[in-house]
N, C-alpha and C positions, 0 to 999 in steps of 0.2 A: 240832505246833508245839512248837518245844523253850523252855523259858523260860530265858530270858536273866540272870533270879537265882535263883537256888537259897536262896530263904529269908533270914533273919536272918543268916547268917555274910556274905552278898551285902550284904545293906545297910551290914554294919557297914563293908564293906571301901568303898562308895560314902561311906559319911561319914569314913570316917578321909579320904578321899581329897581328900572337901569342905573337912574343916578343914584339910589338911596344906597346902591352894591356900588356904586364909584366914591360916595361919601364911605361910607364903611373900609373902603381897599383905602383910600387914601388917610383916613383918622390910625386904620392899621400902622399903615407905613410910616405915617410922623408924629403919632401921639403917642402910639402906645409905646413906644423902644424913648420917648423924653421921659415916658414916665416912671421905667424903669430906669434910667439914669439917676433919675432926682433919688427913685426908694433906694438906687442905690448909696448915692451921696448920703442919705439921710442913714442909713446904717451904715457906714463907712464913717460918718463922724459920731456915729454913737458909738460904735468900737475904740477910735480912737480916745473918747473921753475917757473909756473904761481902762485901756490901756497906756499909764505913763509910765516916763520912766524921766531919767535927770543922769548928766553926765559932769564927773568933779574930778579932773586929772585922771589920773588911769584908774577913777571908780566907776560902776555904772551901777544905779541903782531903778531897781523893777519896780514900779506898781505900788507903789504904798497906799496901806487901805485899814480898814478900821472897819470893829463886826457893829451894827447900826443897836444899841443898848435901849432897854427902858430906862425912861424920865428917871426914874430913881435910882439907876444903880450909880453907887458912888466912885467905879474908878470906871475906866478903858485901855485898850489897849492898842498898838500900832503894829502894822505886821508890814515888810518888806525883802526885797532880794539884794545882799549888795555883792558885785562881781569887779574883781579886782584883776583888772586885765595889764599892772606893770608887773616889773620884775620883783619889786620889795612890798613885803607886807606895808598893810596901813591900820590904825587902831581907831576904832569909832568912843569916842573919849566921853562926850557927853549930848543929849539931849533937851532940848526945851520947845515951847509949845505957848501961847497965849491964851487955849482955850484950858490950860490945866495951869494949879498953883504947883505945880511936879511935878516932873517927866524923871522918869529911871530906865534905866537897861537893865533887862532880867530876864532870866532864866529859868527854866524847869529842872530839875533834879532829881532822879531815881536813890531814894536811901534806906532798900531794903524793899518791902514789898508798897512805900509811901514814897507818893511823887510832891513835890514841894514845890513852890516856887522862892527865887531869892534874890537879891538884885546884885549885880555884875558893876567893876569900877570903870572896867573897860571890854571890848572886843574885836580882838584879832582876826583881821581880812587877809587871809594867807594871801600871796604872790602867786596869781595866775589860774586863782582857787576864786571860791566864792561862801559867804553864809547866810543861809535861810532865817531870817526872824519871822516865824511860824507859831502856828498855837502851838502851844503844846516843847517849847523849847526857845529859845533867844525873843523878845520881842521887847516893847515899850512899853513901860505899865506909864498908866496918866491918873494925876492923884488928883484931889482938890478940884474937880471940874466946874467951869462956871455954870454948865448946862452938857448934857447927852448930846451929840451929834446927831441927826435924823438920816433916814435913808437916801442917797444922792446928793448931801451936803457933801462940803471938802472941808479940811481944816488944814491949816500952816505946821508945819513940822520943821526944826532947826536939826542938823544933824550936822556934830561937830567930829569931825578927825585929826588927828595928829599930823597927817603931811598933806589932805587934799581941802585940810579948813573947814568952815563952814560951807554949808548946802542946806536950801531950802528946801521943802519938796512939800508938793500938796497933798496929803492922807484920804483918798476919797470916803465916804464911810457907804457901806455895803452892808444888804440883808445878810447874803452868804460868802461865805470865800471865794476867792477866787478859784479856778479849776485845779493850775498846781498847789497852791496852798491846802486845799480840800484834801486834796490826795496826800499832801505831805502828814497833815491831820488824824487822816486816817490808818497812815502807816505807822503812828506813833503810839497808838492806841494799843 
């Protein structure tokens, strides 16, 4: 019958073997569940970057973000959600911006089988209602740009109201829309 350890070097190699499954069960039990904590922190505050929002009297407004443009093209645009959670409307009156020599409010227009754009003096926040500044219908045309905004920049955004004042809000700029904006996009097509 042949023995199965051969002495001392046998044993040592069965307890290295012991402790190297005690190292492994116990890096299991406190490293591996840290480290999912942290991936998760770390995507928990990248979601949150992506998702803001700003609160101004009874307005709230969603996510303002900007589609990331080539170096050359001469305007941009600002897209957001403003939800108007009082009893009386509020009118979003004017715009401005430091990184544009213009900021307008504007709209898309269906006039016949021609869709147009055109700019707006003001816009009505119905009472308890809300309105989409979306492609493709309400948004911020930006004239006179000092420079294109790049992908993952933010830029300052002034949005002036009739009863809630001014609000600042930071415009992120994005390759793509966001998911509702996408969809809202594509339903107006």
């Amino acid at each position: 019958m042949r023995r199965l350890y051969r002495g001392a070097p046998a044993l040592a190699g069965v307890a290295g073997f012991i402790q190297a499954t005690a190292d492994y069960r116990n890096w299991r039990n406190t490293m591996l569940p840290n480290k999912f904590l942290l991936l998760g922190a770390l995507l928990g505050a990248s979601l949150l970057a992506q998702a803001h929002d700003y609160q101004a009297g009874d307005l709230h407004i969603d996510h303002p973000w900007s589609r990331a443009m080539p170096p050359v093209a001469p305007t941009a645009a600002a897209y957001f959600v403003v939800h108007n959670r009082g009893r009386e409307a509020d009118r979003l009156l004017a715009v401005s911006t430091p990184v544009a020599g213009k900021a307008e409010l504007h709209e898309h227009v269906h006039e016949g089988e021609v869709m147009r754009m055109q700019q707006v003096q003001d816009v009505t926040i119905p009472a308890g209602g809300e309105v989409q500044f979306a492609p493709m219908g309400y948004h911020v045309m930006l004239f006179e740009l000092k420079q294109q905004a790049k992908d993952g920049e933010r830029f300052p955004l002034t949005l002036t109201f009739e009863k809630a004042g001014q609000v600042e809000v930071e415009v992120a700029v994005q390759q793509e829309a966001p998911v509702a904006a996408a969809a809202h996009e594509h339903h107006q097509h």
